[in-house]
PDB file of N, CA, C and O in Angstrom:
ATOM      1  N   UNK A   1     -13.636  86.012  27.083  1.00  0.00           N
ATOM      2  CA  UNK A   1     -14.279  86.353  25.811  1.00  0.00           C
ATOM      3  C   UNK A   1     -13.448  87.377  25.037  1.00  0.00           C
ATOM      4  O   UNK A   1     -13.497  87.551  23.819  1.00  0.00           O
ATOM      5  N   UNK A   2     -12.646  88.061  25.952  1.00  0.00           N
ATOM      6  CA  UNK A   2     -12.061  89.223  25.429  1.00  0.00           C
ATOM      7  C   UNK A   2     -10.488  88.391  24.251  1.00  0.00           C
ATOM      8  O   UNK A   2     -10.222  88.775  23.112  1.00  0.00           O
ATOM      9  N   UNK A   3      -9.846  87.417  24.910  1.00  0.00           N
ATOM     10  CA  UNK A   3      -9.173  86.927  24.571  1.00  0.00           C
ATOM     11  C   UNK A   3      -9.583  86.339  22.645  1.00  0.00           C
ATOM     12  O   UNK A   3      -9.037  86.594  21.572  1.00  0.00           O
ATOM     13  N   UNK A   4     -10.717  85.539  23.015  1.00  0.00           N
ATOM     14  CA  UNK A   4     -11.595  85.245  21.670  1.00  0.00           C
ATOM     15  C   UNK A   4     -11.753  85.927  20.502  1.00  0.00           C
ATOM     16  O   UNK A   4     -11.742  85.546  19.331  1.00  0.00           O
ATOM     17  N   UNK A   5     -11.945  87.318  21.156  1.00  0.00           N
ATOM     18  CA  UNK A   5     -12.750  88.589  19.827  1.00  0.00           C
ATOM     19  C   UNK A   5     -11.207  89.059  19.483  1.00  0.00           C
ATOM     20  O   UNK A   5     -10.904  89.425  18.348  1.00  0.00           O
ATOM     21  N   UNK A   6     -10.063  89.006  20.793  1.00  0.00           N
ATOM     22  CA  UNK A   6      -8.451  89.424  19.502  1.00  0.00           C
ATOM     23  C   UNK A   6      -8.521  88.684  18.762  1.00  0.00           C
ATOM     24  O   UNK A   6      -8.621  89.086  17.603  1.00  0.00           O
ATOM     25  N   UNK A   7      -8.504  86.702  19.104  1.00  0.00           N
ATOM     26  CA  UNK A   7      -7.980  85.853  17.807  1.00  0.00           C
ATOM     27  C   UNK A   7      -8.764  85.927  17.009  1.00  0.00           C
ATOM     28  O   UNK A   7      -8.097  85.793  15.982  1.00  0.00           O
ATOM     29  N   UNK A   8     -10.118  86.096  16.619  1.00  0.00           N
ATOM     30  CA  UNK A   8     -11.128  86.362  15.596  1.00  0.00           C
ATOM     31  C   UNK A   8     -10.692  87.754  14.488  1.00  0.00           C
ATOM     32  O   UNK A   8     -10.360  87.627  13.309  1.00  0.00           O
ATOM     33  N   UNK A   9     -10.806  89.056  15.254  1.00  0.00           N
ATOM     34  CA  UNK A   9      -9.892  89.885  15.020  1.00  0.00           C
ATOM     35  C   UNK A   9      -8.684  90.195  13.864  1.00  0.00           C
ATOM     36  O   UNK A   9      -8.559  90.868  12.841  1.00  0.00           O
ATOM     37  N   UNK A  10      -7.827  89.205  14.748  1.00  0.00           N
ATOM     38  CA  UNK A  10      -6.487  88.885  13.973  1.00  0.00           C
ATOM     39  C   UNK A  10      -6.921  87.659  13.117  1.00  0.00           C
ATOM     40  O   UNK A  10      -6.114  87.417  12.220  1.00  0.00           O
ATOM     41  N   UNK A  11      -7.467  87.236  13.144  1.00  0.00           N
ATOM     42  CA  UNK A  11      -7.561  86.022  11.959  1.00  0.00           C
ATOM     43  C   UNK A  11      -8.231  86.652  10.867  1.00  0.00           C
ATOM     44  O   UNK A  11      -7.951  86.380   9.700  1.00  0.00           O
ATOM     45  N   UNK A  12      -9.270  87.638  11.257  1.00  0.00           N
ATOM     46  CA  UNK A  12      -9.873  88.387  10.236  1.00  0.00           C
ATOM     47  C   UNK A  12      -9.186  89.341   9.729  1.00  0.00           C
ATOM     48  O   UNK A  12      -9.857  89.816   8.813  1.00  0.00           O
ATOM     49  N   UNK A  13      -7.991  89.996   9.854  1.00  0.00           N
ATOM     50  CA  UNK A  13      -6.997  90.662   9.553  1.00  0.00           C
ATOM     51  C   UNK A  13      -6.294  90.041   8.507  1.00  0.00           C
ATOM     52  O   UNK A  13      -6.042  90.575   7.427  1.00  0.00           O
ATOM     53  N   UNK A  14      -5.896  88.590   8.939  1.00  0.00           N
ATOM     54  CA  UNK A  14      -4.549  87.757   8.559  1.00  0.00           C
ATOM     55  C   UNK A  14      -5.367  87.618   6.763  1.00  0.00           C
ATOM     56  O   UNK A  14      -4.932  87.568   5.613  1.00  0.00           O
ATOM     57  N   UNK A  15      -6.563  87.605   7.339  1.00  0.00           N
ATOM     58  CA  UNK A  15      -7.374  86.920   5.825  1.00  0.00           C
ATOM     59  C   UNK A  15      -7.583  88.098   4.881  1.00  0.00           C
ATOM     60  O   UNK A  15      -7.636  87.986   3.656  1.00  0.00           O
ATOM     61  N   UNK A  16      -7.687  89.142   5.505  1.00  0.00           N
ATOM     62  CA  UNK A  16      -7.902  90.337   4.525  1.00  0.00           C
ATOM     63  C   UNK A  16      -6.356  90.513   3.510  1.00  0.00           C
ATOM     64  O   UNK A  16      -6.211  90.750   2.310  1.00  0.00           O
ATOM     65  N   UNK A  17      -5.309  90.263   4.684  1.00  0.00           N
ATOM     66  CA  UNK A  17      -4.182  90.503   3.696  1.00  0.00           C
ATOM     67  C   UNK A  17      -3.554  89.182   3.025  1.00  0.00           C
ATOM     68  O   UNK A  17      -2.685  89.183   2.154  1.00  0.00           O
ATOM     69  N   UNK A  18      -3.847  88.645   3.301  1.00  0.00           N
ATOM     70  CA  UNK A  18      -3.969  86.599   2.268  1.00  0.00           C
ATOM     71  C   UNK A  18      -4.391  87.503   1.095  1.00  0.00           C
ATOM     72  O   UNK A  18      -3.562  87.878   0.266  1.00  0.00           O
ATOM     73  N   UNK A  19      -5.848  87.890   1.029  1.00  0.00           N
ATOM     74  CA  UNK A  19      -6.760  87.976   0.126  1.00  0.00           C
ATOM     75  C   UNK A  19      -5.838  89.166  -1.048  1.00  0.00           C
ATOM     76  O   UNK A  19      -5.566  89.173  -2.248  1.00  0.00           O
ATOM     77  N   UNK A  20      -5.654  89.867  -0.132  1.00  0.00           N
ATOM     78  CA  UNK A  20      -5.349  90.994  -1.039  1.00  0.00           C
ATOM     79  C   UNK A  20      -4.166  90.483  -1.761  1.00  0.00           C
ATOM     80  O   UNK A  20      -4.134  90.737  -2.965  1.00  0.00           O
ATOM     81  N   UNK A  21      -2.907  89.618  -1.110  1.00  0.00           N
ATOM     82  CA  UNK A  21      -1.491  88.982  -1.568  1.00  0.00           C
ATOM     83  C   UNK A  21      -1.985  88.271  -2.739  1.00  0.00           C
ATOM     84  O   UNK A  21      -1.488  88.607  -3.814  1.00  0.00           O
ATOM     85  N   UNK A  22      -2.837  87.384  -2.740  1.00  0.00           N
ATOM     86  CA  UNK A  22      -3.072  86.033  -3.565  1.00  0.00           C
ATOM     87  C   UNK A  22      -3.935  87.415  -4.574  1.00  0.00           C
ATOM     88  O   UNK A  22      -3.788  87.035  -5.735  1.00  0.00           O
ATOM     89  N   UNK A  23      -4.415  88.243  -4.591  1.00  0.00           N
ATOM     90  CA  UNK A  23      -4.925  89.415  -5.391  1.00  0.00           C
ATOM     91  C   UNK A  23      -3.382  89.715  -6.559  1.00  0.00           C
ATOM     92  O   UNK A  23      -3.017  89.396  -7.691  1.00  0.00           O
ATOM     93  N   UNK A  24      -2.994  90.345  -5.637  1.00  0.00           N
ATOM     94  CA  UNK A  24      -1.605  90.659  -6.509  1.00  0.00           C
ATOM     95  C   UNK A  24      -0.628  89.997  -7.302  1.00  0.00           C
ATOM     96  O   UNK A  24      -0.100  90.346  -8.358  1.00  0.00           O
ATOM     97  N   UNK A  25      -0.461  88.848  -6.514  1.00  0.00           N
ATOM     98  CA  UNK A  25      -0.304  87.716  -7.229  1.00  0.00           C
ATOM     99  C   UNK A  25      -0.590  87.481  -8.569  1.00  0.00           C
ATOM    100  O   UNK A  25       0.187  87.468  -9.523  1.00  0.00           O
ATOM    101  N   UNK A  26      -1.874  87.283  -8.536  1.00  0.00           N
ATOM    102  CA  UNK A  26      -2.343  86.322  -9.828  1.00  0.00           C
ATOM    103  C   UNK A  26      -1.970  87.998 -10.806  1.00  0.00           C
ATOM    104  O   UNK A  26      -1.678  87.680 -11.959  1.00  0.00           O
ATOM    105  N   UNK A  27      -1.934  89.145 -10.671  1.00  0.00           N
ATOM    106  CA  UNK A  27      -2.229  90.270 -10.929  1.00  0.00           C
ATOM    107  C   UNK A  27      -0.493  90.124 -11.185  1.00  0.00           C
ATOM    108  O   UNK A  27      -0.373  90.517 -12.346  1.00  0.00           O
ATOM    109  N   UNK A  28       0.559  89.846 -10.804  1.00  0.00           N
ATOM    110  CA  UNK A  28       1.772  89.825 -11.599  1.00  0.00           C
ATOM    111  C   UNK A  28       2.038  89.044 -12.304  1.00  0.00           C
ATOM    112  O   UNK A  28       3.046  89.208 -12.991  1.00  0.00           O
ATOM    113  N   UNK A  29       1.087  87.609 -12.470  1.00  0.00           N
ATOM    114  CA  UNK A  29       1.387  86.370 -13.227  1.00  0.00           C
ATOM    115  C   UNK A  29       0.601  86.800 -14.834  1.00  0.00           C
ATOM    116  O   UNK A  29       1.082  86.418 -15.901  1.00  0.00           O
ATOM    117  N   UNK A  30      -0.523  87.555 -14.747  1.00  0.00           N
ATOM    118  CA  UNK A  30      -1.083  87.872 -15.268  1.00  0.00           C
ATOM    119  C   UNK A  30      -0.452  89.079 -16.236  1.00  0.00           C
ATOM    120  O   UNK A  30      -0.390  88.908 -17.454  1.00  0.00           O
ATOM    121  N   UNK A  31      -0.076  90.079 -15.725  1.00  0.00           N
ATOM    122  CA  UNK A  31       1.467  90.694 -16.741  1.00  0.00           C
ATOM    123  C   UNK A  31       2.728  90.110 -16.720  1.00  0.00           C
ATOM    124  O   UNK A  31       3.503  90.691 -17.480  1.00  0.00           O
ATOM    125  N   UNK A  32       3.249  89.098 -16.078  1.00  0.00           N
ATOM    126  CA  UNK A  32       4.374  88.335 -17.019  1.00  0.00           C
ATOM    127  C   UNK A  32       3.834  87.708 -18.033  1.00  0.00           C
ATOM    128  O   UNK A  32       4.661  87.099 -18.712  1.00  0.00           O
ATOM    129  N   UNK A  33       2.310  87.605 -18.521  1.00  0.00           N
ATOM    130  CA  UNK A  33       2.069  86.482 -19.408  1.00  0.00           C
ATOM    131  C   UNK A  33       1.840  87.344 -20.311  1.00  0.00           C
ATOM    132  O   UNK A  33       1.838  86.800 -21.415  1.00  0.00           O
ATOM    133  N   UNK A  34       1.669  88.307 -20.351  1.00  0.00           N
ATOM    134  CA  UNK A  34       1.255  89.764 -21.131  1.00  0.00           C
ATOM    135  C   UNK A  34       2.854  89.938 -21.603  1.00  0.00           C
ATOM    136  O   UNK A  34       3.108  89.187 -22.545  1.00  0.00           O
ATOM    137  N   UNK A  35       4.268  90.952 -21.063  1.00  0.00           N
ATOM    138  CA  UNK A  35       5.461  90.801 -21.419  1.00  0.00           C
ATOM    139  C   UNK A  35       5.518  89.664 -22.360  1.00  0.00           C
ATOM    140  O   UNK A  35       5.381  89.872 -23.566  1.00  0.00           O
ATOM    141  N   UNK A  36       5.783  88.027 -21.713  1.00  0.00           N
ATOM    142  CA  UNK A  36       6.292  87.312 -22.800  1.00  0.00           C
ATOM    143  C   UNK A  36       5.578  87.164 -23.908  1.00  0.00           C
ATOM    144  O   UNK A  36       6.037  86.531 -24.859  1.00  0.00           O
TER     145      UNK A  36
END
């Protein structure tokens, strides 16, 4: 079980920083469209 709650864990990790990337993202596409 112990094995389980790391990969849950880390998957819940992996998704927090997805979330936050695809955040920033749209958040630099969003001032290049502002610049041009």
């Amino acid at each position: 079980h112990k094995e389980l709650y790391h990969i849950g864990a880390s998957l819940k990790d992996l998704g927090k920083k997805w979330f936050a990337f695809s955040r920033m993202d749209s958040l630099v596409n969003e001032l290049l469209k502002r610049i041009k």
